[in-house]
C-alpha positions in Angstrom: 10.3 23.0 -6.3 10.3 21.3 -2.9 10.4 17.9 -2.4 11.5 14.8 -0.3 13.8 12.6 -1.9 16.8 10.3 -1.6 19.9 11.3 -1.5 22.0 8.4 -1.0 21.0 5.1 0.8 21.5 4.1 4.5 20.6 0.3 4.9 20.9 1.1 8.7 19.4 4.4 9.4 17.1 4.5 6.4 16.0 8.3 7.4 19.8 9.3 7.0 19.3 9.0 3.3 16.4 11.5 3.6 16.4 15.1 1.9 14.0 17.7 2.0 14.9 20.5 -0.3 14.5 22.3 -3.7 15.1 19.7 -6.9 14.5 20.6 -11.0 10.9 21.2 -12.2 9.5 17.9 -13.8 9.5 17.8 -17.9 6.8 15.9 -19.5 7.1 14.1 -22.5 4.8 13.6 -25.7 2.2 11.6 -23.9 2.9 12.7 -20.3 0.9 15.5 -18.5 2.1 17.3 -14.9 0.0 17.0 -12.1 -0.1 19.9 -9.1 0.4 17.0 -6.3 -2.0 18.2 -3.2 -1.6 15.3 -0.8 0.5 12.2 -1.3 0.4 9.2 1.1 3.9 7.7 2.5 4.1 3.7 1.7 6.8 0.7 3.8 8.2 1.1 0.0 9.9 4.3 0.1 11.7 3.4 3.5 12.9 0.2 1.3 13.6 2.8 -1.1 16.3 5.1 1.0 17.7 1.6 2.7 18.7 0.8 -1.5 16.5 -1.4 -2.2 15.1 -1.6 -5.8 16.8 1.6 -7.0 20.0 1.4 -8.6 22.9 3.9 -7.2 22.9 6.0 -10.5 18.9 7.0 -10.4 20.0 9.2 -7.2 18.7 11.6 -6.2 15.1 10.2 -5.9 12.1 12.0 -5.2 10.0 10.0 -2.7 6.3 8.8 -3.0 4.1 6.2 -4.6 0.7 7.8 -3.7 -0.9 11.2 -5.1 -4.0 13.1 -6.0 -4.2 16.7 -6.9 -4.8 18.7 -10.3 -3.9 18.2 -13.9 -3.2 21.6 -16.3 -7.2 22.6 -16.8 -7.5 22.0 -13.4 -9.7 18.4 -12.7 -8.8 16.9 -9.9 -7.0 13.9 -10.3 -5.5 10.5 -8.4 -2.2 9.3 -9.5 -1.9 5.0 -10.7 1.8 4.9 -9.8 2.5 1.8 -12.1 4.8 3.3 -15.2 4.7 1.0 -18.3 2.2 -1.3 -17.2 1.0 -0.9 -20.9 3.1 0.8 -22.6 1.5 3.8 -22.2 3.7 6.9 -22.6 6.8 4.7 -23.1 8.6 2.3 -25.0 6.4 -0.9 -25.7 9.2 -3.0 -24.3 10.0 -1.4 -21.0 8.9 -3.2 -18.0 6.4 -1.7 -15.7 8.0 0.0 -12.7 6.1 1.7 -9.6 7.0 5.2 -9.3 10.4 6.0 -7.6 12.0 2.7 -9.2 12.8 4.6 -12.3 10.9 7.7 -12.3 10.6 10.2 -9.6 8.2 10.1 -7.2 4.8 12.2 -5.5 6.4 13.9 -2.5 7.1 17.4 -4.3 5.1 20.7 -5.5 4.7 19.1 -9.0 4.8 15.3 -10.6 5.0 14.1 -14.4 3.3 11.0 -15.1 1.6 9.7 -18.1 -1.3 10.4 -19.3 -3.1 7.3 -19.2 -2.2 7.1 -15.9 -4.0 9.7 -14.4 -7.8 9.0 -12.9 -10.9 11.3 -12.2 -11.1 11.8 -8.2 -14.3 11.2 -7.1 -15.5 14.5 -5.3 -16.6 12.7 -2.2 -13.4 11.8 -1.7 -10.8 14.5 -0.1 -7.4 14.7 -1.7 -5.7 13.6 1.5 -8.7 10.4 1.4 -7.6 9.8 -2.5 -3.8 10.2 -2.0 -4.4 6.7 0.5 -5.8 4.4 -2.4 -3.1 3.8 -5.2 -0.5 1.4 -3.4 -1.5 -0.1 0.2 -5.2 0.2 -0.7 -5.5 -1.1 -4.1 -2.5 -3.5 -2.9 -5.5 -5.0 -0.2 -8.3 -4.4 -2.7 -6.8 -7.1 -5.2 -5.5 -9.3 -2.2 -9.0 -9.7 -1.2 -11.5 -9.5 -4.5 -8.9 -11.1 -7.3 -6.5 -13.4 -5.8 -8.2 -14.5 -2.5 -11.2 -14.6 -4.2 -13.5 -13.8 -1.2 -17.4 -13.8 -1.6 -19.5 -11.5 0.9 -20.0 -14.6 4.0 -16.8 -15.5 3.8 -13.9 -15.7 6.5 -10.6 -13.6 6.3 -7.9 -13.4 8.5 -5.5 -9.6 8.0 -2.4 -10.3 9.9 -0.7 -7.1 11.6 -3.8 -4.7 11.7 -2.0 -0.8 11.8 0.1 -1.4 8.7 -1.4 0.3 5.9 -2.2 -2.8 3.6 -3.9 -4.6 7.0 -6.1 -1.8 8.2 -7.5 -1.6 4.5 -8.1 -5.4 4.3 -9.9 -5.1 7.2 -11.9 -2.0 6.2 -12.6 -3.0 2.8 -13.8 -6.9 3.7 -15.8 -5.5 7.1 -17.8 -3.1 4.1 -18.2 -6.0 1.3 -19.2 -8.5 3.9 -16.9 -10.4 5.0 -15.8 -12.3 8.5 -12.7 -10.6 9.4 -10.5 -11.8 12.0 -7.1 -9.7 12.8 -4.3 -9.9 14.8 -1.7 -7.1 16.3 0.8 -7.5 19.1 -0.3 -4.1 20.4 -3.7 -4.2 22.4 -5.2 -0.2 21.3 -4.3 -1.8 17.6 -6.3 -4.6 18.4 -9.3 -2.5 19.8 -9.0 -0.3 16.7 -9.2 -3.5 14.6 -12.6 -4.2 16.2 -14.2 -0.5 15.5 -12.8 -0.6 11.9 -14.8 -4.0 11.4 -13.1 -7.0 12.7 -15.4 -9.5 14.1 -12.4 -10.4 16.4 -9.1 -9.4 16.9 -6.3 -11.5 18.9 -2.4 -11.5 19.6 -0.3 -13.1 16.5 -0.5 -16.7 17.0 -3.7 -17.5 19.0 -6.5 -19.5 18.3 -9.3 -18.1 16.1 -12.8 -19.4 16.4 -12.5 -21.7 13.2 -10.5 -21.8 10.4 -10.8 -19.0 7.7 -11.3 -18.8 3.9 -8.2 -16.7 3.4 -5.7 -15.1 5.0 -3.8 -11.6 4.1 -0.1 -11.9 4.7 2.3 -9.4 4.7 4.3 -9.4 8.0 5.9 -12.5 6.5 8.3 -15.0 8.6 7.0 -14.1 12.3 3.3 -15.1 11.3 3.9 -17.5 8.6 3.2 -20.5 11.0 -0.1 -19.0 12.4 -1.5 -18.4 8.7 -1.1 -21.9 7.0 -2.7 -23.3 10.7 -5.1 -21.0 10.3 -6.3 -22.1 6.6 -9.4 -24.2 6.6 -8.7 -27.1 3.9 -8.7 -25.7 0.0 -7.8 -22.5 1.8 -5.4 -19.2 0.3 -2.7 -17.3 1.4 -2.4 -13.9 -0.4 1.2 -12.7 0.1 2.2 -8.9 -0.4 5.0 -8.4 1.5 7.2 -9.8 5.0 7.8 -6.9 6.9 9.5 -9.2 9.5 11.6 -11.1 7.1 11.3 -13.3 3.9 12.5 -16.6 5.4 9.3 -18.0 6.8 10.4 -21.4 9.6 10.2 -24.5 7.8 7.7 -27.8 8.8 4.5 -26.6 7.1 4.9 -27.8 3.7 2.6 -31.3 4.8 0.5 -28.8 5.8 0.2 -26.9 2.5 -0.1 -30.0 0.1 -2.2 -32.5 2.2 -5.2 -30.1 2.9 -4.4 -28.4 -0.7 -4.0 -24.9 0.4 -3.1 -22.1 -1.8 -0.4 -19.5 -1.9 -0.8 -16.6 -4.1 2.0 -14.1 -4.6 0.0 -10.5 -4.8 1.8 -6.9 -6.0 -0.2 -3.8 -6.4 -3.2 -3.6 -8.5 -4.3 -2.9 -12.1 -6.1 0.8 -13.4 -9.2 -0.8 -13.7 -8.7 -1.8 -10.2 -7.8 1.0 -8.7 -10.9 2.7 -11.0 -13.3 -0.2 -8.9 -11.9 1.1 -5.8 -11.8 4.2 -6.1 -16.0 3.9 -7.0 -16.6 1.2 -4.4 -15.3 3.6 -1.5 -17.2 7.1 -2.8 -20.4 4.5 -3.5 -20.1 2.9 -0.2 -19.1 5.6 1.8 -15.8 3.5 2.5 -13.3 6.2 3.5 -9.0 5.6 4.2 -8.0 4.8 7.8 -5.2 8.3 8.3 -3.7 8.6 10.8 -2.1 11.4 10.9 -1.9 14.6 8.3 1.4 16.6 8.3 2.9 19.6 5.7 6.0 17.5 3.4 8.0 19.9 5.7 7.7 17.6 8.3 8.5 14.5 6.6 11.0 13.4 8.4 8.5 13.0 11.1 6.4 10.9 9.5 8.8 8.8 8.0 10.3 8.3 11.9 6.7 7.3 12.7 6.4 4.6 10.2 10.3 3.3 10.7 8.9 2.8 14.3 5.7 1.3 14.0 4.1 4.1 15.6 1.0 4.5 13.5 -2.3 3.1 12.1 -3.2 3.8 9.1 -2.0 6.0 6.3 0.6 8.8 7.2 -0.3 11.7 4.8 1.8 14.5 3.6 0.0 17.6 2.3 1.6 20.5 0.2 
C-alpha cells in the first residue's frame, strides 16, 4: 500500500528522512480492527518525528501521521483517537500509552490498524478531511482550554502564535464557547485572520493587551514565555503544550509566578471522552477545522515543506 513514512532521521533537514512509497499491509490483532484512512491531517509531531525525536532507531521505517478518519470493515465512517494503551485496550495492561507513530505506525497510508476501542463514530456533518483535523492539535486546544485552563464562557484567553494548528483551534473553539480571546502572530495577514476566526484582538508577540487575561495557551515556548506570565492577571494559568521556539524559557519571572500565585499546567493531548465532546461540540455548534490547504499523500512532501517553513494556517490535510 502507499504511504509516507520515515526512513531514517535527519535532525537538520527533517524532510530528508521523508519516503513516499509502497510498505506491508497492516495486520490486526485480536482486539484491533483496520480502518480505510480517507483523509489524515499532518501535526509539528511527525516533523519531530523524522528529526528522531521520540522514536527509537530500530522502529524504522515509520509510517507518518497522528490524525485520521475514514471507514472501518462494514463500512461506518469512523475518526481515529491516536492514543495506543491509554487503557489497556487492545494491549498489554502494563504498556504505557504511546501516540501513534511512537510505537505503532502511523495514518499517512491506504490502510491503518488501530484498536478497536479506539475508533469513534464521525459525525456526518463533519467531512472526513474536517474529522481528520480534531484528534491531536484540536483535542490538544480543546483540553488546554475546558480542563486544565479551566475557562468559563466571559472569560479572557490569550493563544500565543495564531497559524499553528493548536493556536488557530484555541482561538476558534474559545471565540464559539464564549470566550475573550486575544492572539498574537509576528505575521500581520495571520493577525487579520486571527480577528475573522474570533479574536477580539490580535497584536505582535510581546505588546500590550488591554488588561490582563484569565489564561494563556502556550506552545511557542521560550520566545513568548516572558509576554505570557506578564500577561497573567493575579491567580492566573499557563497551559503549556509544546515550545516550538525552544524549551529554555529566559529566566527573572519566577517572583512573578509565586507572588501573584499564578499557575502553570503542563497539557498533552486529550482523553476519548474528550475527543467524543469535541467531536459533538463542533457538529452541534457548527464549529468547523481551520484547513488550509488539502493535497493527495502524493504530495506530501509539499505539505510537510509548508509546515517546516511556517507557511500555513491551519491544518495541512492529506487525502487518499
Amino acid at each position: 500500500m502507499f504511504a509516507a513514512y520515515a526512513a531514517r532521521f535527519d535532525p537538520g533537514n527533517p524532510l530528508a528522512a521523508l519516503e513516499l512509497g509502497e510498505r506491508p499491509e497492516p495486520e490486526a490483532p485480536p482486539q484491533w480492527t483496520t480502518i480505510d484512512v480517507r483523509a489524515a491531517s499532518l501535526n509539528h509531531h511527525d516533523l519531530w518525528t523524522l528529526r528522531g525525536v521520540g522514536l527509537p532507531e530500530e522502529s524504522l521505517p515509520m509510517i507518518l501521521g497522528c490524525d485520521a478518519a475514514g471507514t472501518d470493515a462494514d463500512g461506518n465512517e469512523v475518526v481515529v483517537y491516536p492514543v495506543i494503551g491509554a487503557t489497556g485496550h487492545g494491549v498489554g495492561p502494563r504498556e504505557q500509552p504511546t501516540i501513534l507513530t511512537e510505537k505503532y505506525q502511523g495514518t499517512f497510508a491506504q490502510r491503518l490498524a488501530v484498536p478497536q476501542w479506539n475508533v469513534l463514530p464521525k459525525p456526518a456533518e463533519l467531512s472526513f478531511e474536517e474529522a481528520a483535523c480534531l484528534s491531536t492539535a484540536w483535542l490538544t486546544a480543546y483540553r488546554m482550554l475546558f480542563t486544565n485552563a479551566g475557562v468559563r464562557p466571559g472569560d479572557s484567553v490569550l493563544v500565543q502564535g495564531a497559524g499553528g494548528g493548536v493556536a488557530t483551534a484555541a482561538i476558534v473553539l474559545g471565540a464559539a464557547a464564549g470566550l475573550r480571546v486575544f492572539a498574537t502572530s509576528r505575521d500581520e495577514s495571520k493577525r487579520r485572520r486571527a480577528e475573522e476566526l474570533g479574536a477580539e484582538l490580535a497584536v505582535e508577540p510581546g505588546a500590550r493587551l488591554p488588561h490582563r487575561v484569565d489564561a494563556v495557551i502556550e506552545t511557542v515556548g521560550a520566545a513568548t514565555w516572558s509576554h505570557s506570565v506578564k500577561s497573567l492577571r493575579r491567580g492566573g494559568t499557563m497551559v503549556i503544550s509544546g515550545a516550538t521556539s525552544g524549551t529554555n524559557p529566559p529566566s527573572g519571572e519566577l517572583n512573578r509566578i509565586f507572588f501573584l500565585e499564578l499557575k502553570v499546567v503542563g497539557s498533552t493531548m486529550g482523553t476519548k471522552e474528550e475527543l467524543a465532546a469535541l467531536l459533538n461540540f463542533c457538529a452541534t455548534k457548527g464549529v468547523r477545522p481551520v484547513i488550509d490547504s488539502v493535497m493527495p499523500l502524493e504530495r506530501a512532501r509539499e505539505g510537510f515543506g509548508r509546515m517546516a517553513s511556517g507557511d500555513l494556517f491551519g491544518k495541512i490535510v492529506f487525502t487518499l
